[in-house]
C-alpha positions in Angstrom: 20.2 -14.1 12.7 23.4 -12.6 12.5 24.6 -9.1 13.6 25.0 -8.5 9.6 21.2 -9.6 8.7 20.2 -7.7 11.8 21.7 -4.5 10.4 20.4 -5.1 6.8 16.9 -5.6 8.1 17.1 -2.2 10.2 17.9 -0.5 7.2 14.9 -2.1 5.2 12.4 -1.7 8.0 13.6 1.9 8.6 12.4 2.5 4.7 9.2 0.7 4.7 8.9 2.6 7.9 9.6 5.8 6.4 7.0 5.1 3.6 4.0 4.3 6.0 5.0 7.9 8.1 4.6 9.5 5.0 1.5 8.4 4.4 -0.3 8.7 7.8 1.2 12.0 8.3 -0.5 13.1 5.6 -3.8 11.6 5.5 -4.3 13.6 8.8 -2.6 16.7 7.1 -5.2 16.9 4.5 -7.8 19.1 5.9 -5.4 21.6 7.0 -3.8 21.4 3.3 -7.2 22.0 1.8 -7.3 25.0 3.3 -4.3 26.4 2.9 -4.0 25.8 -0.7 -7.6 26.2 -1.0 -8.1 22.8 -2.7 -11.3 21.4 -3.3 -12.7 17.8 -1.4 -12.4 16.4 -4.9 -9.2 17.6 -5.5 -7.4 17.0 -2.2 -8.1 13.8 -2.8 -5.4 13.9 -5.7 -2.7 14.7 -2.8 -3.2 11.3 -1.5 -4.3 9.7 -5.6 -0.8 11.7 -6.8 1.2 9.5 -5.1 -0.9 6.2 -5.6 -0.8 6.7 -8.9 3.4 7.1 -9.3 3.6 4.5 -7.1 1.0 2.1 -8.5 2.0 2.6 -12.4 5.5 1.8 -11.8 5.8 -0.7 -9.5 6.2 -3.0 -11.9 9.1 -1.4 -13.6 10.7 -0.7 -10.5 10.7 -4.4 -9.3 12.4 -5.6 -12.5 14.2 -2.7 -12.2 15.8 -4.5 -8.8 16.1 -7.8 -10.5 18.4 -6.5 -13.6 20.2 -3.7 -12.1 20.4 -4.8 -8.9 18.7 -4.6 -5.9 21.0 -1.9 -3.5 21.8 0.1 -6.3 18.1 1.0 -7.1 16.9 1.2 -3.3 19.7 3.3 -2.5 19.3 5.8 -5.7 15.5 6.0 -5.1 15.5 6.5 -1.6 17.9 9.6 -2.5 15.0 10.9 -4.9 12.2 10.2 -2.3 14.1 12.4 0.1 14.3 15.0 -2.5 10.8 15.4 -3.8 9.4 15.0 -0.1 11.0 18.3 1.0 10.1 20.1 -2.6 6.6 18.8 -1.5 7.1 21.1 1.9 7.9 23.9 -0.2 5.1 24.1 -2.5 2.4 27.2 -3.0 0.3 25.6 -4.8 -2.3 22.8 -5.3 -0.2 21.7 -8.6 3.0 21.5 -7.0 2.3 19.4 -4.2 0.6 16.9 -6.6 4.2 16.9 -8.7 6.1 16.8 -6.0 4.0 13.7 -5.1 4.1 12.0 -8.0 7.7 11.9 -8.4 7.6 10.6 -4.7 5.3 8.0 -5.4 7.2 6.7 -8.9 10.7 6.7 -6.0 8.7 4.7 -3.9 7.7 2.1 -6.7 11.2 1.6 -8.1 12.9 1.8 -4.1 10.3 -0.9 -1.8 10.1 -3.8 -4.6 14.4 -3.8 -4.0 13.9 -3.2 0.2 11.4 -6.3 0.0 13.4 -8.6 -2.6 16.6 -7.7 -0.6 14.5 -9.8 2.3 13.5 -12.3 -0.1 16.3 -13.2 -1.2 18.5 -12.9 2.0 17.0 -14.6 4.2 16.3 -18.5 3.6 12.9 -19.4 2.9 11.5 -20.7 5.9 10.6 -19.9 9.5 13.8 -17.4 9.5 12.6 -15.3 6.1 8.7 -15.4 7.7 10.1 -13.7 10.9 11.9 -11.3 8.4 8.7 -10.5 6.6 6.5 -10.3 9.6 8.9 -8.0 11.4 9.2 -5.9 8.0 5.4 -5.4 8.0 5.0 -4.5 11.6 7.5 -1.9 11.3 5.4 -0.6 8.4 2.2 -0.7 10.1 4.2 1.2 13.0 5.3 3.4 11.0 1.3 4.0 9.8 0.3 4.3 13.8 3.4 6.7 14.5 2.5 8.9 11.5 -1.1 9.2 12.7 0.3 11.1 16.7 3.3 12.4 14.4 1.1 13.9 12.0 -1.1 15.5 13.9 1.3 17.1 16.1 3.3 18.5 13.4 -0.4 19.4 11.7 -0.8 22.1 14.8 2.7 23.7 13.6 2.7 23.6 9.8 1.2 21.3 7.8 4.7 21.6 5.8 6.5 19.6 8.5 4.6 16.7 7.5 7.0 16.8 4.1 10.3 18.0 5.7 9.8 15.6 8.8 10.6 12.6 6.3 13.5 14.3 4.6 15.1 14.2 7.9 14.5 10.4 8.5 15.1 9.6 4.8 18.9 11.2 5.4 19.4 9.1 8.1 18.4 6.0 6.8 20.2 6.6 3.4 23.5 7.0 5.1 22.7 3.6 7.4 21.9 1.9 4.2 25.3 3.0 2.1 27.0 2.2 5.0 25.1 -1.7 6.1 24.1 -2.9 2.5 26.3 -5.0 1.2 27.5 -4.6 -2.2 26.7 -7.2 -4.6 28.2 -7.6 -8.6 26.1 -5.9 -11.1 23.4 -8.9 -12.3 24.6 -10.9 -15.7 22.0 -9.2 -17.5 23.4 -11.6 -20.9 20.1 -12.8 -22.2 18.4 -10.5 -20.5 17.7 -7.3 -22.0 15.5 -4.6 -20.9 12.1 -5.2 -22.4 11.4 -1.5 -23.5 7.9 -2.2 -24.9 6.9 -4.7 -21.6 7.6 -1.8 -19.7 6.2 0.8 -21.9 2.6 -0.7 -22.7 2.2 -2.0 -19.0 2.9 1.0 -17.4 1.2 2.8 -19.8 -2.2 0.6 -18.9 -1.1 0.9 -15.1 -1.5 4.5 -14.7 -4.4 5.1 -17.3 -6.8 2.5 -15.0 -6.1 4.2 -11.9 -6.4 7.3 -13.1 -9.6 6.5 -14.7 -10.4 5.5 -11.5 -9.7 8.7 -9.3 -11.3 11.2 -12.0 -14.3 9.1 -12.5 -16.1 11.0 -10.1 -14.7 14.0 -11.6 -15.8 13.8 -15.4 -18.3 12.1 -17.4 -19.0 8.3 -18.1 -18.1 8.4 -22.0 -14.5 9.9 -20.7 -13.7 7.2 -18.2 -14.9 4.8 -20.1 -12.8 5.7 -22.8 -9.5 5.6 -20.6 -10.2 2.4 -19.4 -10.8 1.1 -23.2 -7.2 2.4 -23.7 -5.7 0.5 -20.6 -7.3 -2.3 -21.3 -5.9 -2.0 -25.0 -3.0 -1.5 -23.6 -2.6 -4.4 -21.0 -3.2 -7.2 -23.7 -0.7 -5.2 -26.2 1.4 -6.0 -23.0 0.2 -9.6 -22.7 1.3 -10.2 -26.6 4.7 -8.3 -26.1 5.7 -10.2 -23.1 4.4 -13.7 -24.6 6.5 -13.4 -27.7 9.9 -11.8 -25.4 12.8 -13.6 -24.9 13.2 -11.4 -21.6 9.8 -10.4 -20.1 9.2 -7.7 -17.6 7.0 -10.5 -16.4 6.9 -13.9 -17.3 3.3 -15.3 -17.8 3.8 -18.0 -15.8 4.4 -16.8 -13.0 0.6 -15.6 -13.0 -0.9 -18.7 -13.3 0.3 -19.5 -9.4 -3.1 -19.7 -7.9 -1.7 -18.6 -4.4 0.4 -15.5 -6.1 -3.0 -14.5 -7.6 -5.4 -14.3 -4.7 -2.5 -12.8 -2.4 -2.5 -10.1 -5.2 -6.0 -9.7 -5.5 -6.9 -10.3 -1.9 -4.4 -7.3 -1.3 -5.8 -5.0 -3.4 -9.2 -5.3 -2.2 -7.9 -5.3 1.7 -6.1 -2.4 0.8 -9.0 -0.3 -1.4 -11.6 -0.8 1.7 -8.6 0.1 4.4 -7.8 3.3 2.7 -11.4 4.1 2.0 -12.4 3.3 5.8 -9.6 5.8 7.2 -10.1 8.4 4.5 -14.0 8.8 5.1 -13.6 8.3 9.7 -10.6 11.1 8.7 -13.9 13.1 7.4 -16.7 12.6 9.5 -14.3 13.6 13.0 -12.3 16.3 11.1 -15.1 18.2 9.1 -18.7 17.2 10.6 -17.2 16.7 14.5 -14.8 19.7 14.6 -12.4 17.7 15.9 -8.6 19.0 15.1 -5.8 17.2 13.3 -4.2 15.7 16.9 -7.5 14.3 18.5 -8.2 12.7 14.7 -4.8 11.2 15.6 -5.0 9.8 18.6 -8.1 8.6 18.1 -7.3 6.5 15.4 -3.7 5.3 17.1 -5.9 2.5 18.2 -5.5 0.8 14.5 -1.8 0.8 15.8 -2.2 -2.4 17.7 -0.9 -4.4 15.1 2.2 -3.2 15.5 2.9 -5.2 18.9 1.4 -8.0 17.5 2.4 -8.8 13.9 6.2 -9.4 15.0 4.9 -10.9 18.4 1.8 -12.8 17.8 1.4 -13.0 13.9 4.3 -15.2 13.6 3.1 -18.0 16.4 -0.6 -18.3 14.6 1.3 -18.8 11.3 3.5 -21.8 12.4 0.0 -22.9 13.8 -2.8 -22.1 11.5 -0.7 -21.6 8.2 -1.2 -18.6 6.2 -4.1 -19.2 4.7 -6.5 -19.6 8.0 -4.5 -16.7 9.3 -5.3 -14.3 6.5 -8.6 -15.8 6.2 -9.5 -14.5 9.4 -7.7 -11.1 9.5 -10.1 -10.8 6.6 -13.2 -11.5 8.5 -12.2 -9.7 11.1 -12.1 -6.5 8.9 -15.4 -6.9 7.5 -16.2 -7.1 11.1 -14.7 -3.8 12.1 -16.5 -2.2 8.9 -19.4 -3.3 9.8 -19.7 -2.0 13.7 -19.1 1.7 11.8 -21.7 1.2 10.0 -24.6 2.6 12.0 -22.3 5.6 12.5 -24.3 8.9 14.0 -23.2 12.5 14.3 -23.0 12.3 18.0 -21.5 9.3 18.6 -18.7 9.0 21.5 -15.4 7.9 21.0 -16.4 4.8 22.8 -18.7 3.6 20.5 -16.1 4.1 17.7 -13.5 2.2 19.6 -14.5 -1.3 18.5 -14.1 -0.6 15.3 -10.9 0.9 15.1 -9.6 -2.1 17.5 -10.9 -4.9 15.7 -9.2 -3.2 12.2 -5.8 -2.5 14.3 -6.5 -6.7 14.8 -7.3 -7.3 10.9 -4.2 -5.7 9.7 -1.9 -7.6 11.8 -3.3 -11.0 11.1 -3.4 -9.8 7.2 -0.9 -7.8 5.8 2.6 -9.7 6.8 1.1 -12.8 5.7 -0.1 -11.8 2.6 3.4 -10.3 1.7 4.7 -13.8 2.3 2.0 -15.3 0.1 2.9 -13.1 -2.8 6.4 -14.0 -2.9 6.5 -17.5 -1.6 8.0 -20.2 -4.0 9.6 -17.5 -6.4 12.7 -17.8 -7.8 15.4 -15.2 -7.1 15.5 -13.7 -10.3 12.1 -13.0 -10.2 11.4 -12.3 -6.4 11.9 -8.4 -6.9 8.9 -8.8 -9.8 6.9 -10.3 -7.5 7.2 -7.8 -5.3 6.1 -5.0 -7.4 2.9 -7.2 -8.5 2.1 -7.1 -5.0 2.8 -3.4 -3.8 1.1 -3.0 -7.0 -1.9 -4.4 -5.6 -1.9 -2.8 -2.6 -1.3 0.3 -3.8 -4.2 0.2 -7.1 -6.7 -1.0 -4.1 -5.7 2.1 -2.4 -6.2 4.5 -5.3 -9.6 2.0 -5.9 -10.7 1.9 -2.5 -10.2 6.0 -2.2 -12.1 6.7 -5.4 -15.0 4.5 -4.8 -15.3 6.2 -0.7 -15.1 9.4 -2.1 -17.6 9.3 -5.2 -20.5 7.3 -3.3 -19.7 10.4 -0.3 -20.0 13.1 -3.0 -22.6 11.3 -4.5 -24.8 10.6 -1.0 -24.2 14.1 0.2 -26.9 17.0 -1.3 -25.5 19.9 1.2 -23.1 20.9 3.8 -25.8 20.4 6.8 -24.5 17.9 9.3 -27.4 15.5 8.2 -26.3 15.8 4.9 -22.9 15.2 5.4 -23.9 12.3 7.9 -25.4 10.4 4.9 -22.5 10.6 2.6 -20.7 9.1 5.3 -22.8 6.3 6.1 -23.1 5.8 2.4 -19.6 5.8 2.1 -18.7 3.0 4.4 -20.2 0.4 2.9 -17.6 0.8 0.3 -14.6 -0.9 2.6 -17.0 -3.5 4.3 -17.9 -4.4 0.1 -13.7 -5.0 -0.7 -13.4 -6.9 2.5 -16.1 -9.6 2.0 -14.6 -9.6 -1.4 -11.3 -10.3 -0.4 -12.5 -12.7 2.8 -14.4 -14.9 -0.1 -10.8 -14.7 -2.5 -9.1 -15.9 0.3 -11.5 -18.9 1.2 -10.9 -20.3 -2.2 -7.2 -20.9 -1.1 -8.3 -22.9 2.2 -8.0 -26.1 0.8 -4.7 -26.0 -0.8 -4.6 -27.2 -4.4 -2.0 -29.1 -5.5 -1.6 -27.9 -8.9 -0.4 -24.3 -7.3 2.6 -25.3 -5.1 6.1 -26.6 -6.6 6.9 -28.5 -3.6 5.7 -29.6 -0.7 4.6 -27.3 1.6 5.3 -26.2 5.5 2.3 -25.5 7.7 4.2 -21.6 7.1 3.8 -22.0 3.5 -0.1 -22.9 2.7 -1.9 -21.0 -0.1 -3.7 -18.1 0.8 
């Protein structure tokens, strides 16, 4: 790799980075938050569902975005607007402002990681080198997750505001490395190809109705959300129409009927739902039934960090092994293994019995996530490689919003009072909502085993098997 790929993948990992701070930090900011702004459980869930939500409903958008405008241009003018709504997030006084300033952040970080992750894609030759790429760009994400945890708790004990203006800091700094280390490319021949208005306007449109069907569901009545999700629904096959009759799709059809693009996507959404679940509801249980503080939550979970020594390190090797299909298989069962030793969960449990848990997920993730980035972009032409990248960010970030929704109504639901009993049983009824997505998305991830050989336009490297 050469001193010029080296310094364009610093400035990619640095954002993805950057993203998975901002997220860890605050999941362990949220109690503190609550309080402050004297937010509800139900609503402070909307801190976290805010930014879900702008990220998941434009994803899409953003990662044609990359393909037609090109690819620097929109990763360096979002990452200028993430930095701006992340400090107007530190500033805000009330529970309404924080959620804007989210949002905003979110939508930044749909249009800016589709171009970071498509500027990998298509800069580094499929193969071994663009694997090592991807792997290293995941573990510097999920370091950035483990960081944020110590980080967050840390700055938690100050200010829970520090947890916004930390990342306006970093996102300076990483702005001026990237105008400075990305290089310039001609603005895409966009002759042919003109921006489908409607593609983007019904899809996004259905996008952000479903999820946020989803988060208020535990929030209004069934007639209500079942409404919305008529509308998205409505919505997504007014999209299917516009895009089958376009002569410039925001996303061509056929690229969905790759069987190996399809599970990654779906086998990241559910991975991602019962992840963010898990870590929202342990966040909980040691925060509001334990007494614990902000730091201890932190370092307690660091644990989960593991995988970022080994998905660079060790991920890699089992891939040119196993292929990415018995790898992802197993990070899979390995999370439905972790879920399940929380499971019998008591108020008075030690750290030590927790431990296994936490390790075996920190194991999950770094067998998992890298390869299932390279599943959802493998065998995609350049044109279309920043698309695929918002499908799958898109995923991962709907699970999310999915998986958070679902923990939180079966807690609200399970929990009569504010006795620790009674918060112990929302708890436990709670988890089984992450070990449910993981044996989902182990049994996805089976079907792509035995590769087919209808799904693959070539033949394949042991690197390159269907998940």
């Amino acid at each position: 790799m050469s001193g010029r790929a080296r310094g364009v993948l610093f400035v990619l990992c640095g954002a993805i980075f950057l993203e998975g701070i901002d997220v860890a930090m605050l999941n362990v900011a949220l109690p503190s938050i609550r309080d402050d702004l004297g937010m509800s459980t139900g609503t402070l869930q909307w801190v976290v569902s805010a930014y879900v939500l702008g990220y998941g409903g434009f994803m899409l958008l953003g990662g044609r975005a990359a393909d037609l405008f090109g690819r620097r241009r929109m990763f360096v003018f979002w990452l200028a607007v993430f930095l701006l709504f992340s400090g107007l997030g530190g500033l805000a006084t009330e529970g309404w402002m924080l959620l804007v300033a989210r949002f905003v952040t979110g939508v930044a970080a749909a249009f800016m990681a589709p171009a970071g992750l498509s500027i990998i894609t298509t800069g580094f030759a499929e193969g071994p080198q663009r694997t090592k790429a991807l792997l290293v760009y995941s573990g510097t994400a999920a370091g950035g997750f483990s960081i944020g945890l110590v980080v967050g708790g840390l700055l938690t004990a100050v200010s829970w505001r520090w947890v916004f203006f930390a990342p306006v800091i970093l996102s300076a700094v990483i702005l001026l490395a990237a105008v400075a280390l990305l290089p310039a490319s001609p603005r895409p021949d966009r002759r042919g190809r003109p921006v489908d208005l409607a593609g983007a306007v019904t899809v996004t449109g259905a996008i952000l109705l479903l999820v946020f069907a989803v988060e208020r569901a535990t929030h209004v009545d069934a007639v209500r959300t079942t409404g919305t999700v008529a509308v998205s629904l409505a919505l997504f096959l007014a999209f299917a129409v516009v895009e089958r009759k376009s002569s410039a799709p925001l996303v061509r059809l056929g690229l969905l009927r790759r069987g190996g693009l399809v599970r990654a996507n779906l086998a990241a959404l559910l991975f991602s739902g019962g992840f963010f679940g898990f870590q929202f509801i342990v966040t909980l249980y040691l925060q509001e039934l334990r007494g614990w503080s902000a730091l201890q939550t932190s370092f307690a979970m660091i644990v989960i960090g593991v995988d970022t020594v080994l998905s660079p390190t060790l991920t890699p090797k089992l891939v040119d092994r196993f292929g990415n299909a018995r790898v992802i298989f197993g990070g899979l069962v390995l999370a439905c293994l972790a879920y399940a030793l929380m499971l019998p969960l008591e108020a008075d449990w030690s750290y030590a019995l927790m431990f296994p848990s936490l390790l075996v997920l920190g194991l999950a993730f770094s067998l998992a996530y890298g390869p299932l980035t390279i599943a959802g972009t493998e065998g995609v032409e350049e044109e279309e490689q920043g698309v695929a990248g918002g499908l799958l960010y898109t995923s991962f970030q709907f699970g999310a919003a999915i998986g958070l929704s679902a923990a939180a109504a079966v807690d609200i639901a399970a929990t009569d009072g504010s006795s620790p009993g009674e918060l112990l049983d929302g708890y436990q009824a709670a988890l089984v909502v992450p070990l449910v997505a993981a044996l989902g998305a182990a049994l996805i991830s089976a079907f792509g085993l035995r590769k087919r050989a209808d799904d693959v336009t070539g033949a394949p490297t042991p690197a390159s098997a269907e998940v």
